[in-house]
C-alpha positions in Angstrom: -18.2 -6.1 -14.4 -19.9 -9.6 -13.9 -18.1 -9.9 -10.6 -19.3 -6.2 -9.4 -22.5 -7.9 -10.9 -23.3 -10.1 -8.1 -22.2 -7.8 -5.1 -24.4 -4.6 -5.1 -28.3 -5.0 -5.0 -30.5 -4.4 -7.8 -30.8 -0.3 -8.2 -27.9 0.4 -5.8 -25.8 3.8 -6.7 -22.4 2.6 -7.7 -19.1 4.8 -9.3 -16.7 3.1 -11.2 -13.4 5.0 -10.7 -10.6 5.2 -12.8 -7.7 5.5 -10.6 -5.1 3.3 -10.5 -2.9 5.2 -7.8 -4.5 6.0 -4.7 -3.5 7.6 -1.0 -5.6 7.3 1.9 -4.2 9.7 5.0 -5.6 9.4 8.4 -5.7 11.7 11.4 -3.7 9.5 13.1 -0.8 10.0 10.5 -1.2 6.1 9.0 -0.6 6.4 5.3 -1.9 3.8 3.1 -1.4 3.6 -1.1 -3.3 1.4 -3.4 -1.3 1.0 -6.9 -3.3 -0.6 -9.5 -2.4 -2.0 -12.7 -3.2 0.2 -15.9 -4.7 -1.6 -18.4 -5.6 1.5 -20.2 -2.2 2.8 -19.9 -3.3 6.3 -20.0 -2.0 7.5 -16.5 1.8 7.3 -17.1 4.6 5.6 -15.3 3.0 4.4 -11.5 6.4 5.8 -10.1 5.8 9.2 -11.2 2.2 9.4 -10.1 3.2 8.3 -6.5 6.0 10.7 -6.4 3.8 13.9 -7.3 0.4 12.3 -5.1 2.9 12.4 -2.1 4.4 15.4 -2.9 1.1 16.9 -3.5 0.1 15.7 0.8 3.5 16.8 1.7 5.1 13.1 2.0 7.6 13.0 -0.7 9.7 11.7 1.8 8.0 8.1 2.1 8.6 8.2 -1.9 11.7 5.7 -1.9 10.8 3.4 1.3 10.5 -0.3 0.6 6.7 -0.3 1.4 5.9 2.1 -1.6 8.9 0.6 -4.2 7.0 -2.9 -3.3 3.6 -1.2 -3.9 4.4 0.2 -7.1 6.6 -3.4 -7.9 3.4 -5.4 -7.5 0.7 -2.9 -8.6 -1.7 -5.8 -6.8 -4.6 -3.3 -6.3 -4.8 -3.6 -2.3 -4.2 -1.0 0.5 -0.3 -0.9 1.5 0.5 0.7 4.9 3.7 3.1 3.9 4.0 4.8 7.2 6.6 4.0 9.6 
């Protein structure tokens, strides 16, 4: 929170999300996922919430490519480009 501290403007609307797998799709058919780590440990295995977020958008298939294995791997919290 002291580093979000010092990065919005005083009365600025901000959410705090607590999400630690997350798809972005374009319209261009890019596909990028965030894994985050879970500190909170309340959102179960990270390979098992990818596998039913892409299966929920129709992209199971990208499930065992290298992109998303080193995505869920490293959990480093930055979009990963997992389309070919």
């Amino acid at each position: 929170m002291l580093e979000l501290f010092d990065l919005v403007d005083v009365g600025a609307v901000v959410e705090i999300t607590y999400q630690p797998v997350m798809l972005a799709r374009y319209g261009d058919g890019t596909v990028f996922l965030e894994v985050h780590p879970d500190p909170y440990r309340l959102s179960g295995r990270p390979e098992a919430q990818v596998r039913d977020l892409l299966r929920t958008v129709g992209l199971e298939h990208l499930a065992g490519s290298p992109a998303v294995r080193q995505a869920i791997q490293e959990r480093a919290g930055r979009a990963v480009l997992i389309s070919p």
